[in-house]
N, C-alpha and C positions, 0 to 999 in steps of 0.2 A: 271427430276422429274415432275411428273403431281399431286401436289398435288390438283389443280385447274379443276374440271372437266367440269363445265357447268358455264356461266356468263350469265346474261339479268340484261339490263339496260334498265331505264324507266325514259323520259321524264329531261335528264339531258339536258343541253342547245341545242343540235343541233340534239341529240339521244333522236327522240321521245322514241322507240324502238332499240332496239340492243340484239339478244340473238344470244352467240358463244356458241354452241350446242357438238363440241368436242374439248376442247382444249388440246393442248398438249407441250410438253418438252420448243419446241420453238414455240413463236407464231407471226408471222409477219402478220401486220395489213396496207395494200393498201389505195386509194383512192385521191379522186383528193383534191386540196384544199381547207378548209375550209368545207371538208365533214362531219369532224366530228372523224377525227383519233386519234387527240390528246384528245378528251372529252373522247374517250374509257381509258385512262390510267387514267387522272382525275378522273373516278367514280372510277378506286381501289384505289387510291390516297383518295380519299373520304372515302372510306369502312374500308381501314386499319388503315388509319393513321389521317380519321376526318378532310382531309385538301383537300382543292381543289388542289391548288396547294402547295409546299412548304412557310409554313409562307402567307399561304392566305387562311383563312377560305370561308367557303359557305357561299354566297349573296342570299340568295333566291329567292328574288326578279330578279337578275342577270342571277341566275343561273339555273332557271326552262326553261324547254322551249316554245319556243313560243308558239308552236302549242298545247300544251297542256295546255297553258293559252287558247285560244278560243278554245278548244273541253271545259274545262271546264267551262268556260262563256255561252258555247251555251248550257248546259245541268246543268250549275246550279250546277256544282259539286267541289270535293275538289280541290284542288292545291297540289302537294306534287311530290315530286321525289324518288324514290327505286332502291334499285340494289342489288340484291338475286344471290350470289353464292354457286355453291354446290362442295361440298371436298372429296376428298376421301382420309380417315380418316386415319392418317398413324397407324402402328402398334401398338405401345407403348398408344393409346387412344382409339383404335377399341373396346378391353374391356367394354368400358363406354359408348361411344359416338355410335359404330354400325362404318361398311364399310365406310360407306358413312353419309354425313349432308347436311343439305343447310340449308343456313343464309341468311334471307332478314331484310334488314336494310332499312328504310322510313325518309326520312326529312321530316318535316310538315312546312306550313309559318310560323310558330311559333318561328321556331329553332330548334326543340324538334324533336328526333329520338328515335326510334322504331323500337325494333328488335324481331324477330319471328324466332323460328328455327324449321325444320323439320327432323324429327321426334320429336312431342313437348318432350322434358325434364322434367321427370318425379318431379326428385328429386334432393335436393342441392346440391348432391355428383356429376348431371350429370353435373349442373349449372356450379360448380365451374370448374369441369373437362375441359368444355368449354374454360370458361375463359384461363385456362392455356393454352390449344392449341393455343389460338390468342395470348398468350403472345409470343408462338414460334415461329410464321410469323413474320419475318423482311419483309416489301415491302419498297424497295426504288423507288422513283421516278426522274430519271433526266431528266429534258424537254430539249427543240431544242435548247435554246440559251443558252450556258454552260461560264456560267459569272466567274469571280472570286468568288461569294461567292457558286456556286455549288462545286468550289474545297476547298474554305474554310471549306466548311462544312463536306467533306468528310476526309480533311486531319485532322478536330478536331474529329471527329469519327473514325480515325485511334488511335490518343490519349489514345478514352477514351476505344478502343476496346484492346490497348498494356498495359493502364495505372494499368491495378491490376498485373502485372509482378515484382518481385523483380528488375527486372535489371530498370525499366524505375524508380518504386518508387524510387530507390537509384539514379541515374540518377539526375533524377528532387529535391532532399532533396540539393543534393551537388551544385545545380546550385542555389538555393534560397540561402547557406550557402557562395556560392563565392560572390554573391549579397550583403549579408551582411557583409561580411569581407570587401568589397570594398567601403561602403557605412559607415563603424562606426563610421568617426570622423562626416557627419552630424547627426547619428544618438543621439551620447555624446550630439553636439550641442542644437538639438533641444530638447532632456532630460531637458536638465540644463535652458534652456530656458522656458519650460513649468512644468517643476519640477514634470515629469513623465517621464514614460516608454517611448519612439518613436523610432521606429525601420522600416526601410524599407523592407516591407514582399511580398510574392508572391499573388494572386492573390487566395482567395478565390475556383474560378473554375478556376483551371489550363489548362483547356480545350481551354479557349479560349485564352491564349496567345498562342495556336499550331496552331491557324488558320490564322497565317499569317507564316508561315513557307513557302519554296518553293522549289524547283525539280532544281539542278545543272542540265543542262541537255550537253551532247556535249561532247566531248574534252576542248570546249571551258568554258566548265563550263555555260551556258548564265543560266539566268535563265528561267526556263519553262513557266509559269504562265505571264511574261511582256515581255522576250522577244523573245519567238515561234510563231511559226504560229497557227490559231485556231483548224487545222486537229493534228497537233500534241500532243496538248492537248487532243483534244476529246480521241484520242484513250489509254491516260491514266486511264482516268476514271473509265473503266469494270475493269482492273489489279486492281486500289488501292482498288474498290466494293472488289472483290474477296478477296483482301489483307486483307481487314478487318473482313469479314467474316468469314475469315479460322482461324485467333488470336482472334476472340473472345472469352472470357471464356464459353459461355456455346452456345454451336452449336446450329443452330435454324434453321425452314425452309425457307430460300432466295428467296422472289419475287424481280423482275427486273423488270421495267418500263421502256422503255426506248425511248425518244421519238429522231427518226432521227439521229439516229450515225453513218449515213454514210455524214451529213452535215461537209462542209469541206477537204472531203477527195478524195483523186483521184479514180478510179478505181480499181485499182490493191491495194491499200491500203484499198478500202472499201471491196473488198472481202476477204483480210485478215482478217478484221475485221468478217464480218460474218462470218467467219470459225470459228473466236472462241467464238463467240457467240455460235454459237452450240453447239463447244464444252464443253461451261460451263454448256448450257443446258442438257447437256448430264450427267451431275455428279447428285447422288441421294437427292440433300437438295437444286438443284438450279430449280427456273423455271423462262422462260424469254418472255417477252410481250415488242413488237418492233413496234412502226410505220415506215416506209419508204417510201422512193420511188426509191428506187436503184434497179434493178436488181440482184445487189451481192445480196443482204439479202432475195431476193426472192428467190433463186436460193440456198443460204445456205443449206446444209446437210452435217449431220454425222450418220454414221451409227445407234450408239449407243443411237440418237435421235429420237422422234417421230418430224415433222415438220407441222407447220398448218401454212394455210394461209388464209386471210379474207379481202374482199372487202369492203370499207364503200360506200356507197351512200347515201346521203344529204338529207336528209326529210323536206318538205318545207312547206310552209302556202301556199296557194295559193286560185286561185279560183274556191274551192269547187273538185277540183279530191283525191280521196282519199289515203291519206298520204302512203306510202308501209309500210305492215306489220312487214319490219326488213330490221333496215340499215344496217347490216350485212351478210354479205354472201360467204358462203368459197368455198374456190376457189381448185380444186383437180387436174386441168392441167392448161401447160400453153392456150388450146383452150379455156377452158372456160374462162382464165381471158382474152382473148382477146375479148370475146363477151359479157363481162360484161365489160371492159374498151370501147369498141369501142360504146356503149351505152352514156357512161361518157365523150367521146369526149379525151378518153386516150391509142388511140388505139397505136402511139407509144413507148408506156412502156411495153406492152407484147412484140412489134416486136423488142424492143430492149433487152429484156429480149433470144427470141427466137436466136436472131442473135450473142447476145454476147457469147451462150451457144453453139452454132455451132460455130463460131469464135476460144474459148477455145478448143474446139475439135478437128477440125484444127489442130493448134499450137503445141498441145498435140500429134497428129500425126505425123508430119512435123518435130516434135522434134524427134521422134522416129526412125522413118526412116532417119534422119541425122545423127543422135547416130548409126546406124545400118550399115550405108555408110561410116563411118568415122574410126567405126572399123573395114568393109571391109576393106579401102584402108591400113589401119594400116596392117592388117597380109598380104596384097599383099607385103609391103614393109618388112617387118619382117622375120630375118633369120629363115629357119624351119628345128626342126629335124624329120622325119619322121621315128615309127617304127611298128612293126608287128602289136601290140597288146596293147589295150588298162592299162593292167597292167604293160605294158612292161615303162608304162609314168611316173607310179609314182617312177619306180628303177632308172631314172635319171634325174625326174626332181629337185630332192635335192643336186643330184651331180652336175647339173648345174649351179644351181642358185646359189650353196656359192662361184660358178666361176664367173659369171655375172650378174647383175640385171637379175630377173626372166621375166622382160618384154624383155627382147630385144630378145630371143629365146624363140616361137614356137614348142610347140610340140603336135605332130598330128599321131594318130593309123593310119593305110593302112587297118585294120581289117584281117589282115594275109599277107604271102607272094606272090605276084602275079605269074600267070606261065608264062607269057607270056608278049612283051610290051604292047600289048592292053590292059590287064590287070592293069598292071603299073598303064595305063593313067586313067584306069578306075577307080580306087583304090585312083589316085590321085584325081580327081574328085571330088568323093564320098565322100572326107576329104578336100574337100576347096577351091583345084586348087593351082596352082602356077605361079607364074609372071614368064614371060622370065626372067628379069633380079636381081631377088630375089635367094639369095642362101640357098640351101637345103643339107641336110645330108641324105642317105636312110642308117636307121642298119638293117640289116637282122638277123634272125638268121643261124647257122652255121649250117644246116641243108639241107637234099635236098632241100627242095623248094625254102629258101635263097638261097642259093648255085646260083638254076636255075638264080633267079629273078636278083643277081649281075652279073651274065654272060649276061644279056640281056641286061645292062644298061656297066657293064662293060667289056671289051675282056681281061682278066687280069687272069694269073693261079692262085693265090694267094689269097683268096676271106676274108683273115683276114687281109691284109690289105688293107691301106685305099687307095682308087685312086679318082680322078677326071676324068670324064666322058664328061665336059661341061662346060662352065664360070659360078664359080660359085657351082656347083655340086657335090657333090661326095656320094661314096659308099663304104659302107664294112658289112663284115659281124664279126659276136661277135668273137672274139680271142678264141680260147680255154683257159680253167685256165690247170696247170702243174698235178693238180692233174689227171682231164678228159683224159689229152695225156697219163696219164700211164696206164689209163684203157683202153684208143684202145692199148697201145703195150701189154698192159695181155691178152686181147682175140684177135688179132691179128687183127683189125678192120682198114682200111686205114683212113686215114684223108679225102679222098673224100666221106667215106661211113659214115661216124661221125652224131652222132643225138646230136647237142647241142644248147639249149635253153638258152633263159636270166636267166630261175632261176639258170643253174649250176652256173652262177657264183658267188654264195653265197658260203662259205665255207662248201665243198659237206658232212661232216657228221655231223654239227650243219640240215643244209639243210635237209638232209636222216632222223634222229630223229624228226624233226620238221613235216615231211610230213608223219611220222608213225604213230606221232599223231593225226593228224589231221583225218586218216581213220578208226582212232578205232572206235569200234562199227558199223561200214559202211562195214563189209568185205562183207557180202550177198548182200549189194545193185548194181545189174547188172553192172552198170558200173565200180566200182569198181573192185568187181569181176573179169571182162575179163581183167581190168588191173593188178590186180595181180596176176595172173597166165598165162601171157605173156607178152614177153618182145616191145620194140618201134615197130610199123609197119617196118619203116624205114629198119630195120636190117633183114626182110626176106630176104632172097636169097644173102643176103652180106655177110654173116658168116656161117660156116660150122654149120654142127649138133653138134659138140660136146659142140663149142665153146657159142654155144644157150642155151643146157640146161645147161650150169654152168651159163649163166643169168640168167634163167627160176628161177633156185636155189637158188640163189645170201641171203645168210641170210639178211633178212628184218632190215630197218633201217641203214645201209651201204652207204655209196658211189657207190659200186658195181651193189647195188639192183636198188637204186634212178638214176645212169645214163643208165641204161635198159631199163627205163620204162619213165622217167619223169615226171611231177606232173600231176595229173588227173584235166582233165577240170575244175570237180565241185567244185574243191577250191581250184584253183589258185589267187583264190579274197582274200581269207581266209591266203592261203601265203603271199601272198604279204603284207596282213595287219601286218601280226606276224612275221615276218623278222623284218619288221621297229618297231613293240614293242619291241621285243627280243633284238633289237640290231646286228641282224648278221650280219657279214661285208662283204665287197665284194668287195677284194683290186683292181681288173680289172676295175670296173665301173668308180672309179674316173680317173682312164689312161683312160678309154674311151670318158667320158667327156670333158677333157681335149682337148684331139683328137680334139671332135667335135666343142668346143666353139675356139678353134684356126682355125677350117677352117669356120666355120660360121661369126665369127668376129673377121678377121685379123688382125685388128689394137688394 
């Protein structure tokens, strides 16, 4: 949220001047000690809530600053401190108020404040209008030393943020009634005694007996608050902010103050933290204002966030050089905050800024490519089954895995059948490689080309079954299903001249109707076309003339017609989907499966 657009501060203790010119979502505020970081949240500490800091009003006297004590000594002028911020003006108010406003609020030595709004306010309807708006600013402020009574306070604002809930009113009614059930013989007592009513009651503000409540924290239960460490605390604090926030009855818009929450915390814990700073910065009713000097919070981003960052330098009294125009100054790289630190004598906080963010880069690499290494050396050692075709992976990777966990076999396309063994190797390659002593399955299809590709790998007449070639290795090609073998003995086709694919082995006329449909309306498209009005390449010159055109013929939607031809290229993707919706079964694959997870993993 940027409800906050522009801020200048004038002459609060350390800030002679100070104007943050863009702010945004998240705002991390730099600088060396005693620069003046923490004065930047004290003036909205002062604006919103009239408080310097929690439970400590303006000193005036205290609290003006120096140097504008002697400019005004030496010109004879007023004393007074201002801080004018401009808004942009959410939706639900833009009607009345306009886009945009700015508000400057003036303390005099007097005490007395003085407020001016721009564009002046016409009329009581804009006045009050106003008002309401500042009633919708929640700013909290939590400073750098987070005591117990910063959690006190936040855990009695959890209270009083759940306390208009049925469940808590009921809650709290039954705990004052168990009080008093436990408490009525002194209560008769002291009646009778005082010859009145005397009863032991709850407190007036129920609020504050919840601020001594505490956080089990652990397995161990310990408690939080007495006996954690300070890091672990801090990083409750934004959570219960938030917590409260989100349960309060009437949503409002969320300033964050937050000085130093990376004090106490390690590294790796303070960049978690800034990660979710951001991230809170990033929701539409929060904005958040950070002092640091961490690196992580410098370095914080989220997408979803706008991020600003701003330099303080120290404006001093001195002798006679004149004061800088603005202790503020933001910072849009890290080069420039090096040559504004190395000015401040703070030139290690950008160079560790720079080196933690190459560092994480690193690491983030390093992690990658060992993630990438680790699951190389996994599929070297990993049984693989190797087949023709990419579609060919999804018809048995479900048949495997209700055989074996799905990790322990490998399966990997060839992107067709090789002619040759250079082929093979090359095929094997191109899909991964394989270990000498890692075991592999090749399935062909039952096809020329399979055919060729198992006689290169195996010397075996028999190319449906399965042989070993190698330790470790084997080969075969798809079996026929009974129905296919009757179609080579009705056109008289040898088993060495056989065109058969992984889809026949689907049940061939669930299969044949399935791929009828699939070409409706696609007959004119060319490739379709050529394939239906002739039968496999394969079967030129293997089958006589006559025995062609009863293919050629084959009534469409058949067994007959679908092993002629086989599925067309262009939606064998489309098969393959609607098989496994339809349910079509394909009693071979699970025997092939089998097959293959018994010689992949013998034990």
């Amino acid at each position: 949220m940027q409800l906050i657009q522009r801020i200048e501060i004038n002459y609060l203790r350390s800030l002679y001047t100070a104007n943050f010119n863009r702010v945004g979502d998240l705002n991390v505020v730099f600088g060396r000690n005693d620069s003046g970081k923490s004065n930047f949240l004290r003036a909205l500490n002062l604006f919103f809530n009239d408080e310097i800091e929690p439970e400590q009003e303006l000193d005036f006297n205290l609290d003006i600053s120096d140097a504008r004590k002697v400019a005004a000594r030496q010109a004879k002028g007023r004393q007074f401190i201002w801080i004018k911020i401009t808004f942009n003006v959410p939706e639900n108010y833009s009607a009345v108020l306009g886009d945009e406003i700015t508000v400057k609020r003036q303390w005099n030595r007097d005490g007395e404040m003085n407020e001016t709004v721009f564009p002046h306010l016409q009329t009581t309807g804009q006045r009050g209008r106003l008002t309401r708006f500042f009633n919708d600013i929640d700013f909290t402020y939590i400073p750098a030393i987070k005591d117990l009574e910063v959690f006190a306070d936040l855990i009695e604002r959890m209270y009083e943020a759940a306390a208009e809930s049925v469940a808590i009113q009921g809650a709290t009614q039954r705990f004052v009634d168990a009080i008093g059930t436990r408490t009525r013989p002194l209560s008769e007592q002291l009646t009778e005694m005082f010859e009145g009513p005397a009863r032991l009651s709850a407190p007036a503000d129920m609020a504050s007996l919840f601020r001594n409540l505490d956080f089990a924290h652990g397995e161990d239960s310990h408690s939080l608050l007495r006996q954690k460490g300070d890091g672990i605390k801090a990083r409750h604090i934004p959570e219960m902010l938030r917590f409260i926030n989100d349960i309060e009855a009437r949503p409002k818009l969320y300033l964050w103050g937050f000085e130093e929450p990376e004090n106490s915390l390690d590294l790796k814990s303070a960049e978690i933290e800034a990660d979710r700073f951001a991230k809170f910065s990033s929701r539409d009713d929060t904005q958040v204002f950070i002092t640091s000097h961490s690196p992580a919070f410098y370095l914080a981003e989220n997408e979803n966030a706008e991020v600003q960052r701003y330099f303080i330098s120290k404006q001093l009294v001195n002798d006679g050089t004149p004061i800088p125009s603005n202790a503020s100054s933001e910072i849009s790289s890290i080069e420039q905050a090096e040559s504004r630190m190395e000015n401040a004598g703070l030139l290690q906080l950008p160079f560790l800024i720079r080196r933690s963010k190459q560092f994480q880069d690193q690491i983030a690499k390093f992690k990658d490519q060992a993630e990438g290494l680790q699951e190389f050396v996994a599929s070297l050692e990993r049984p693989t089954l190797l087949v023709e075709g990419v579609h060919d992976i999804s018809m048995f990777e479900d048949a495997i895995t209700a055989l074996v966990d799905g990790n322990d076999i490998e399966i990997r396309d060839l992107g067709g059948a090789p002619e040759n063994v250079d082929g093979i190797i090359a095929a094997v390659m191109q899909c991964g490689g394989l270990h000498p002593s890692q075991r592999a399955y090749f399935l062909f299809d039952n096809d020329k080309p399979g055919r060729t590709a198992f006689s290169r790998l195996v010397n075996h007449p028999h190319p449906s079954q399965q042989r070993e070639f190698g330790e470790g290795k084997f080969a075969r090609c798809l079996p026929m299903t009974d129905e296919f073998t009757l179609f080579l003995d009705r056109y008289g086709i040898k088993r060495n001249q056989a065109f058969f694919t992984a889809e026949f082995l689907y049940d061939a006329e669930e299969a044949a109707e399935l791929c009828s449909e699939l070409i409706a309306g696609r007959e004119t498209e060319p490739d379709i076309e050529d394939w239906l009005h002739n039968v496999n390449g394969q079967y030129f010159g293997a089958i006589g003339q006559r025995p062609y055109q009863r293919l050629v013929s084959a009534e469409r939607a058949t067994p007959d017609w679908l092993f002629a031809r086989g599925i067309p290229s262009s939606i064998k993707q489309t098969f393959s989907e609607q098989v496994t919706v339809r349910g079509i079964e394909a009693p071979l694959v699970d025997d092939i499966a089998q097959a293959i997870a018994a010689a992949l993993i013998p034990n």
